[in-house]
C-alpha positions as CSV (number, residue, x, y, z in Angstrom):
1,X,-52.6,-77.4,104.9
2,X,-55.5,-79.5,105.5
3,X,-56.7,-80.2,109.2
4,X,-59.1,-82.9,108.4
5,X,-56.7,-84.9,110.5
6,X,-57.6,-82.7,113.6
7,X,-61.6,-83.6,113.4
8,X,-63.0,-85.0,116.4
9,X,-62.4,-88.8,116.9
10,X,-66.5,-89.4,116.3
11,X,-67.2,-87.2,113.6
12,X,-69.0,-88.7,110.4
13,X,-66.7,-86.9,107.8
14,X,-63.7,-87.8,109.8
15,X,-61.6,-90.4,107.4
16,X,-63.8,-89.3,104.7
17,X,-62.2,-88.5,101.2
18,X,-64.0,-85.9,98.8
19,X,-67.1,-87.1,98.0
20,X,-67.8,-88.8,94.4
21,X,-69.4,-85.4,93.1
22,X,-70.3,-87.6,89.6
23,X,-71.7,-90.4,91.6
24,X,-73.2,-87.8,93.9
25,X,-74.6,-85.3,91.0
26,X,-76.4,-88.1,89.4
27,X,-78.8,-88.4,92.3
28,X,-79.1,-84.5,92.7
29,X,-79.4,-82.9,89.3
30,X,-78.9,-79.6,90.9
31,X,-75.4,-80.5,92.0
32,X,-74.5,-81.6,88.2
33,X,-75.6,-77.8,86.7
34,X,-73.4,-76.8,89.2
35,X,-70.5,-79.1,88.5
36,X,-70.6,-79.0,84.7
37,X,-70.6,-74.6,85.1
38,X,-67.5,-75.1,85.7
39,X,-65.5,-77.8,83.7
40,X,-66.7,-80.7,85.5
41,X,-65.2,-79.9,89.0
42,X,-67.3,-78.3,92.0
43,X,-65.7,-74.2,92.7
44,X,-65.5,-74.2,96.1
45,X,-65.2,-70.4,95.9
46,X,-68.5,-70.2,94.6
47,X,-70.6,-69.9,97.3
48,X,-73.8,-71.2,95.8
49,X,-72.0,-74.4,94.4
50,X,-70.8,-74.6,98.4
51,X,-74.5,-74.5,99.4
52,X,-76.0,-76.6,96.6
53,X,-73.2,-79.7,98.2
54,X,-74.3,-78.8,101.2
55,X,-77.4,-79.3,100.7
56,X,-76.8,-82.6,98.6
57,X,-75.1,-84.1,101.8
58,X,-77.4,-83.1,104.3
59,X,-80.5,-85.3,102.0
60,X,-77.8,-88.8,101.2
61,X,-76.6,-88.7,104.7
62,X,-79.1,-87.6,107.2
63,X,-82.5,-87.6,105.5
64,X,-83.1,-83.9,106.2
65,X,-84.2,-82.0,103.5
66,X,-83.4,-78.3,104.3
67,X,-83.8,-74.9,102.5
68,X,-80.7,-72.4,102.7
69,X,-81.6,-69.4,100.8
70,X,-78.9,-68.4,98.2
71,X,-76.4,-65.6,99.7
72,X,-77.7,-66.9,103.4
73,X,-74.5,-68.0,105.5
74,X,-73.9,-72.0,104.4
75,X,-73.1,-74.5,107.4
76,X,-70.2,-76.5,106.6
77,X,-70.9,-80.1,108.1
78,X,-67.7,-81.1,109.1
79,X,-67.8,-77.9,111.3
80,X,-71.1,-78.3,112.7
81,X,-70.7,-81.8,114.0
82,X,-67.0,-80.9,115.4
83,X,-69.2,-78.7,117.4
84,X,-72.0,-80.4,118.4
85,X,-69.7,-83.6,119.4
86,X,-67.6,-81.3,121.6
87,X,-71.3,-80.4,123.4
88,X,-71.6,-84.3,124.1
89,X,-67.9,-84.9,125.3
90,X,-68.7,-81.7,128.1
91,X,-72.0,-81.3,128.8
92,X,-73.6,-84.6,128.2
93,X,-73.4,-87.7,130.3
94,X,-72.5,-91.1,128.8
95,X,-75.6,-92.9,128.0
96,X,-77.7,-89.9,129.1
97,X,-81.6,-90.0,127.8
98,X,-83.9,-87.2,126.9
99,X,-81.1,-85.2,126.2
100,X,-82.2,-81.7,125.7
101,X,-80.5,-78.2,124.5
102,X,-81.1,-74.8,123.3
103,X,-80.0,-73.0,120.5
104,X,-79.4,-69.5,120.2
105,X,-80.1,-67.9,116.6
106,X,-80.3,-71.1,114.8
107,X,-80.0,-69.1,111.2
108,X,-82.5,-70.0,108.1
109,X,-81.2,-73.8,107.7
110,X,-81.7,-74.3,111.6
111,X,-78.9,-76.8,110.8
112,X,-78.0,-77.9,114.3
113,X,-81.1,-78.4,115.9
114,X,-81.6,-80.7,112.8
115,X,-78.6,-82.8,113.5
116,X,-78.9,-83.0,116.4
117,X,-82.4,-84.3,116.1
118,X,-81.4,-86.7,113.4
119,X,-78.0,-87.8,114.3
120,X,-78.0,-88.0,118.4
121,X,-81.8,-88.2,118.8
122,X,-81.7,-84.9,121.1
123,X,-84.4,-82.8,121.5
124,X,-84.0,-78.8,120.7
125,X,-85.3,-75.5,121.8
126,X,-83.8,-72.8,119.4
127,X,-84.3,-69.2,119.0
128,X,-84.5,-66.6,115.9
129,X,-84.7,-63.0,115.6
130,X,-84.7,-62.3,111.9
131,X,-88.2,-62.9,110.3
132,X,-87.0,-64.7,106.7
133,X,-84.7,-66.6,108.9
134,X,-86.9,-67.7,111.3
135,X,-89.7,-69.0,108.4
136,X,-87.6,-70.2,106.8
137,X,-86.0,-72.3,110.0
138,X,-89.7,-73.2,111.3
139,X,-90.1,-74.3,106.9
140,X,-87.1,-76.7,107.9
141,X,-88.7,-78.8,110.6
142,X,-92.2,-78.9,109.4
143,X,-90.9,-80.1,106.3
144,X,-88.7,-82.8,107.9
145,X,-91.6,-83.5,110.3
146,X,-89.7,-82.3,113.3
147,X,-91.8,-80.4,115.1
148,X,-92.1,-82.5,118.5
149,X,-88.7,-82.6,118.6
150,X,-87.6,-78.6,117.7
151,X,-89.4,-76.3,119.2
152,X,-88.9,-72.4,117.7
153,X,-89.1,-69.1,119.4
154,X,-88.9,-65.6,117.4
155,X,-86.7,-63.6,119.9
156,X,-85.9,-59.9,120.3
157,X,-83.2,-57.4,121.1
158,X,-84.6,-56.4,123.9
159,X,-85.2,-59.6,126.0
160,X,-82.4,-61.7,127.4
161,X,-81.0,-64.0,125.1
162,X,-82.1,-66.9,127.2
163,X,-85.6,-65.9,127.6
164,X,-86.9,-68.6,125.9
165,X,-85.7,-71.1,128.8
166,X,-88.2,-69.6,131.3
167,X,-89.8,-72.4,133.3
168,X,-87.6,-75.1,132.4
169,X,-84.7,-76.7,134.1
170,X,-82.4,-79.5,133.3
171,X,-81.5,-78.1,130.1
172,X,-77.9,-79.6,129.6
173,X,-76.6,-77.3,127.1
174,X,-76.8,-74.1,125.4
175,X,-74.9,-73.1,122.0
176,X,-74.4,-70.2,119.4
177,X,-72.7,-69.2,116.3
178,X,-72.9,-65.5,116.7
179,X,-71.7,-62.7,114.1
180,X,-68.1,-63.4,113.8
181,X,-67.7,-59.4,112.5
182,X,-68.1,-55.9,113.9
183,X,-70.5,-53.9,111.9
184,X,-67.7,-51.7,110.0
185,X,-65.9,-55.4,109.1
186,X,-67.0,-56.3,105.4
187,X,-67.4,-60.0,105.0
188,X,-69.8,-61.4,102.1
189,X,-70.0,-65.1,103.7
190,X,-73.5,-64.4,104.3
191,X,-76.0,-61.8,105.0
192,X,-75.1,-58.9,107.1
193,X,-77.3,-59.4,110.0
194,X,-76.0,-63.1,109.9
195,X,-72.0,-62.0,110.4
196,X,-72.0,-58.9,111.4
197,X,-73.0,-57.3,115.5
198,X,-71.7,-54.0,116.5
199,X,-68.6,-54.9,118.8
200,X,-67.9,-58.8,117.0
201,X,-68.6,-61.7,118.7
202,X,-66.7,-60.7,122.0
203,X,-69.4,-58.4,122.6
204,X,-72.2,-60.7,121.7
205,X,-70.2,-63.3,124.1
206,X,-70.2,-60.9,126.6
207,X,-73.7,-60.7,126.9
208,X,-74.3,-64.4,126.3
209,X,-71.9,-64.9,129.9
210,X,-74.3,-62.0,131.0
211,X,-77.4,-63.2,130.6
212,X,-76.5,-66.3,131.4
213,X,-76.3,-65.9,135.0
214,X,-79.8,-65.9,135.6
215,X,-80.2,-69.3,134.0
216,X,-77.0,-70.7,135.8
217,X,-79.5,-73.2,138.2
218,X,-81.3,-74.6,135.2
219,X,-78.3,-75.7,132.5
220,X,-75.6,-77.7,132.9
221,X,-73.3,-76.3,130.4
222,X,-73.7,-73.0,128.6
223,X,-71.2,-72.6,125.6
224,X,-70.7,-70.7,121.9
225,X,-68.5,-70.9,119.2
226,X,-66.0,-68.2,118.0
227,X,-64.6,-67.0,114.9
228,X,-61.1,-65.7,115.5
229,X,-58.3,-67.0,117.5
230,X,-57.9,-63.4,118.8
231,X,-61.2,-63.3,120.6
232,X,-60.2,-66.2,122.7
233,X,-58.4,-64.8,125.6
234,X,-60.5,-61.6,125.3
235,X,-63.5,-64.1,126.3
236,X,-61.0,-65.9,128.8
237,X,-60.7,-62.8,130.6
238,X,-64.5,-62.0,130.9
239,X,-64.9,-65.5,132.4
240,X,-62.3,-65.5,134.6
241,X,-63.6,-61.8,136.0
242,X,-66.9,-63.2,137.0
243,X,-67.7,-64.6,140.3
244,X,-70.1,-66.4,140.1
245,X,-68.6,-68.6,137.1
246,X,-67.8,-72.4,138.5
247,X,-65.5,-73.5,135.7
248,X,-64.7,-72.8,132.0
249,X,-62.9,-74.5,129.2
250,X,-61.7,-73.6,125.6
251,X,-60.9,-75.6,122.7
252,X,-60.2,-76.2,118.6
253,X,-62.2,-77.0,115.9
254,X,-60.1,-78.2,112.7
255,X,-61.7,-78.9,110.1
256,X,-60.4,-78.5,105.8
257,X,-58.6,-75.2,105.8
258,X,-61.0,-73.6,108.3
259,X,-60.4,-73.3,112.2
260,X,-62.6,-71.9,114.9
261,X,-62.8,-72.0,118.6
262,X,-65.4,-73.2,121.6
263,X,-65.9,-72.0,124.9
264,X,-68.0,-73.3,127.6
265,X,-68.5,-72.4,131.3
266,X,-71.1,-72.9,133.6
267,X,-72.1,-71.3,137.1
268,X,-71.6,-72.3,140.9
269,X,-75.5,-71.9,141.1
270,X,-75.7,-75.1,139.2
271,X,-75.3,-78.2,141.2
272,X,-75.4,-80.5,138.2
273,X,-72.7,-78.6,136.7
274,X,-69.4,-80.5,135.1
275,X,-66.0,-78.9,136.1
276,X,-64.6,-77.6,133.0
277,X,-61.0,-78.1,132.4
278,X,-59.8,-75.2,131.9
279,X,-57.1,-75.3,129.5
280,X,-57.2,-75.4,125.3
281,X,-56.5,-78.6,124.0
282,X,-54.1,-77.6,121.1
283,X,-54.1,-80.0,117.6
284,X,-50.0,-80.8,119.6
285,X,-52.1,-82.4,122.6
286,X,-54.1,-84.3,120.8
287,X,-51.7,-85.9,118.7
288,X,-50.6,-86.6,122.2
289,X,-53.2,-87.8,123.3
290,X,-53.3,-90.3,120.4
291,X,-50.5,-92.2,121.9
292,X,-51.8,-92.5,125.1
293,X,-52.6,-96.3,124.3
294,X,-54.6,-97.9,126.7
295,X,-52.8,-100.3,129.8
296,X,-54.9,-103.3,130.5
297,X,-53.7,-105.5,133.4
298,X,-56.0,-108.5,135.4
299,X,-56.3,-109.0,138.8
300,X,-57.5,-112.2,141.0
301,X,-61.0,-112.7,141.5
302,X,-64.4,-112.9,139.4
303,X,-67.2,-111.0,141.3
304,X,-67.1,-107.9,139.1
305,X,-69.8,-106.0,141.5
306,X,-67.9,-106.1,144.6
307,X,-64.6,-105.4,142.4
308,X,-66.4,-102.2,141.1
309,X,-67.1,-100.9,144.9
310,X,-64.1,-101.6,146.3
311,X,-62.2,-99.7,143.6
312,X,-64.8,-96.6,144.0
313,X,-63.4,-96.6,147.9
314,X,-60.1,-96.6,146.6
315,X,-60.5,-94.0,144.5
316,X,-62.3,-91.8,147.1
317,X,-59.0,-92.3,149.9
318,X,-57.3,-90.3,146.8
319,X,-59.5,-87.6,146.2
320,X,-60.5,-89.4,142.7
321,X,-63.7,-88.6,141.8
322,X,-65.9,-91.6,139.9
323,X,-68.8,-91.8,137.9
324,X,-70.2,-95.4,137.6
325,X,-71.9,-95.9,134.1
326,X,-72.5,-99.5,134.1
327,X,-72.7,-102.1,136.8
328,X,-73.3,-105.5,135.8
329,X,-72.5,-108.9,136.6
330,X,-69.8,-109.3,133.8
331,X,-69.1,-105.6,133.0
332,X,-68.7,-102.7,134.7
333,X,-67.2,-99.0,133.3
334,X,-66.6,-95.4,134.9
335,X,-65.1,-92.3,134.2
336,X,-62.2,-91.6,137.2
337,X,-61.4,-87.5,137.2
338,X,-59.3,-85.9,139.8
339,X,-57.9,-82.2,140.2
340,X,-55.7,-83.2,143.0
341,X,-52.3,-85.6,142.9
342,X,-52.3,-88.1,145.7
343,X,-52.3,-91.2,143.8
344,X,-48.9,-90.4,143.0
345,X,-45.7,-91.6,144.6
346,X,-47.7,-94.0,147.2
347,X,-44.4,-95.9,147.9
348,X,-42.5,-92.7,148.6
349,X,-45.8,-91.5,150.8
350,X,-45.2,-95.0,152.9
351,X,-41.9,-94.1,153.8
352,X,-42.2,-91.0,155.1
353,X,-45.0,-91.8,157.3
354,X,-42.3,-94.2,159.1
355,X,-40.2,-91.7,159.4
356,X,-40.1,-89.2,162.1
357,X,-42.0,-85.9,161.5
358,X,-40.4,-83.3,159.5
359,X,-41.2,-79.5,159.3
360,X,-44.0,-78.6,156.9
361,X,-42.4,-77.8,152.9
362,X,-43.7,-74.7,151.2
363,X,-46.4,-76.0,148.6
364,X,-44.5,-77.1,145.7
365,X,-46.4,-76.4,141.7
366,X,-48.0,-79.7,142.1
367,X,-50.2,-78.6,145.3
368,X,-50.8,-75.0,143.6
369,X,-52.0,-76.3,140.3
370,X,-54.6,-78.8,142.5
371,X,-55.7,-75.6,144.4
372,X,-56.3,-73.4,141.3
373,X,-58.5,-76.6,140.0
374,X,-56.5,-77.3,136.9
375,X,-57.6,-81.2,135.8
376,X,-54.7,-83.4,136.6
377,X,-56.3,-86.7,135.5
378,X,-59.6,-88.2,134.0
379,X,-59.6,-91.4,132.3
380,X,-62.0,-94.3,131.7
381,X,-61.9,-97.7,133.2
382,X,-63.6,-100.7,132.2
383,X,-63.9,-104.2,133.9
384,X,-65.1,-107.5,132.4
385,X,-64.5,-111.5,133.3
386,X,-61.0,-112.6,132.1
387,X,-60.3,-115.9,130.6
388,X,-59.0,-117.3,133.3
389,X,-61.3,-116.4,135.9
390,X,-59.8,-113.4,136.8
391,X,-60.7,-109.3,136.1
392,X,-59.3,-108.2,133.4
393,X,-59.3,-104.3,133.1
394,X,-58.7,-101.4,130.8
395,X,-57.6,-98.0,131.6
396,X,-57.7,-95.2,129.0
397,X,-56.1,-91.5,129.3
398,X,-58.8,-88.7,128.7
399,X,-57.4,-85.7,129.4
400,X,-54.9,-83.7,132.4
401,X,-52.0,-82.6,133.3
402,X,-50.3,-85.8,134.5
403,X,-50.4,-87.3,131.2
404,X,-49.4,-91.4,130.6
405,X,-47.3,-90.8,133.5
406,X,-49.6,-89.9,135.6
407,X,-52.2,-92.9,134.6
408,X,-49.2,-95.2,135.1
409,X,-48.9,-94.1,138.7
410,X,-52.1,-94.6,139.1
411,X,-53.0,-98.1,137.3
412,X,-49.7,-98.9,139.9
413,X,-52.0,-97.8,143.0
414,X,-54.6,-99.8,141.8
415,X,-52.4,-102.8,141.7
416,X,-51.1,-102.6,144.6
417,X,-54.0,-102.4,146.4
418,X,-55.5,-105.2,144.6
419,X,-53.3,-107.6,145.9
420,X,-54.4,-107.1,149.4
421,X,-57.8,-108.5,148.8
């Protein structure tokens, strides 16, 4: 079954039917040897015809032109830029500039740090310790003209893995595609020092949390990709062992016939650092999520400024934490994210304080889940001048536990309070 359906919301290829190979083989002639080897139809089990497309896309859509070295592990797009969009939705902020990240073993094609240059105008530190690979990388962005905006460091076994980040802060995200395999686990998908680390990418994880810690005041998010569903709650329990760890998340990448995983965490050491929800969001949630249509409702007055303040104190008497992204006189939008429930059931929480006092209740799983900072709520609001001078406002579900319920309740609060101004 085909989980194209599943690719992240912003992803180029997302919508996207098989490409015309004719129409795309008559501007690359290598694509047509390829396609008329075999009958006039691409063998996507012929790894070189896979890297030859590859390559094809990478020119007509992003103007990179890149060499992967035949039998060197091929990056499937699709994959790489459900990836890299993940990075943005958790580690960078909206309309953030000078966005900057790091790359551990960016492989011969040194694919992301090339999208990411191209497509989200980031700028990239990445690392390599195999010597073809890395020439072949450092070939990629001088021949694309990229060198202000990569930057490449050969690396060793020896250091830590972060080495390269000496001396630099505000680095707001780190990322890998480590060696999916164990060294005894046969896998021809590339070349052997490119899929294959004694213990599999747990242990390489493992020391990626490791060494990590030193860095944990100078990046925001640190995160990796894995290969096997299995690994996941082997890496879940690593995090969750550490200290020192502020918050962690997990989630799915769907792409074709093909899933992986991400994880990201980051470390109490880091002030900037986001708190990670810390549950995987399954293909089943987002579907869910996909209902979640947005509720709009206006409320009296026009000065969109004061509006915007008043609902920040409103939010705060709730233990709703906001981030203001823009403030303007006819517009204003913020993200509102909350680990605690005490928007909900205002009406009930006005009738008991006129009643008398009662004996304290045992915590019920509401109040627990809060204190074990599991994300009830975040969603996005948005203001703007109505059309009949009045606010008109948007609020759409992100992510948390309380689900549509949950932003019901709290669009209610919001109401109510508005009509006492």
């Amino acid at each position: 079954m085909s989980l194209n359906a599943f690719l992240h919301p912003r992803n180029p290829y997302r919508g996207e039917k098989r490409p015309d190979f004719d129409r795309l083989a008559d501007d690359f002639p290598t694509l047509r040897t390829k396609i008329e080897q075999n009958g006039g139809k691409l063998d996507f089990s012929d790894r070189d015809a896979v890297r030859v497309l590859t390559l094809c896309l990478l020119k007509r859509d992003f103007d990179l032109d890149v060499e992967i070295p035949a039998g060197s592990l091929t990056p499937t797009l699709p994959l790489r830029f459900n990836y890299l969009l993940w990075i943005q939705d958790v580690a960078v902020e909206e309309d953030a500039e000078d966005v900057f990240g790091f790359d551990v073993g960016c492989g011969a094609s040194c694919v992301f740090p090339l999208l990411a240059v191209k497509h989200f105008k980031w700028k990239m530190l990445a690392t390599e310790k195999n010597a073809e690979n890395f020439n072949v990388a450092s070939r990629n962005v001088q021949r694309n003209s990229l060198q202000e905006q990569i930057r490449l460091f050969k690396a060793s076994d020896e250091e830590n893995v972060f080495a390269a980040l000496e001396g630099r802060v505000n680095v707001n995200f780190t990322m890998c595609n480590p060696p999916f395999f164990d060294r005894d686990k046969a896998s021809d998908s590339g070349f052997v020092h490119e899929v294959n680390v004694e213990g599999g990418e747990v242990e390489f994880v493992r020391r990626l949390i490791k060494d990590s810690e030193r860095f944990g005041a100078n990046v925001n998010v640190f995160t990796s990709m894995l290969g096997h569903k299995a690994s996941v709650n082997k890496v879940k329990a690593e995090l969750s062992a550490v200290a020192g760890i502020k918050s962690f998340c997990f989630t799915e990448f769907c792409q074709g016939r093909t899933m992986r995983w991400g994880v990201a965490w980051n470390w109490r050491l880091n002030e900037r650092g986001l708190e990670l929800a810390s549950d995987l969001p399954t293909r089943r949630k987002r579907a869910e999520k996909k209902s979640h249509a947005p509720i709009r409702f206006s409320v009296n007055g026009s000065d969109i400024k004061a509006f915007c303040y008043v609902l920040v104190q409103w939010m705060r008497e709730i233990h709703v934490d906001v981030k203001l992204f823009k403030v303007e006189d006819a517009f204003c939008s913020m993200t509102l994210k909350t680990f605690s429930r005490d928007w909900r059931h205002q009406r009930r929480k006005r009738r008991e304080n006129l009643a008398p006092p009662q004996p304290k209740k045992s915590k019920n799983d509401d109040e627990e889940k809060a204190e074990k900072k599991v994300l009830q709520l975040c969603c996005k609001l948005t203001c703007q001048l109505g059309m009949d001078d009045d606010i008109s406002v948007q609020v759409a579900f992100i992510d948390g536990e309380a689900g549509k319920d949950g932003l019901a309740q709290l669009v209610q609060y919001i109401k109510n309070k508005s009509k006492g101004v």
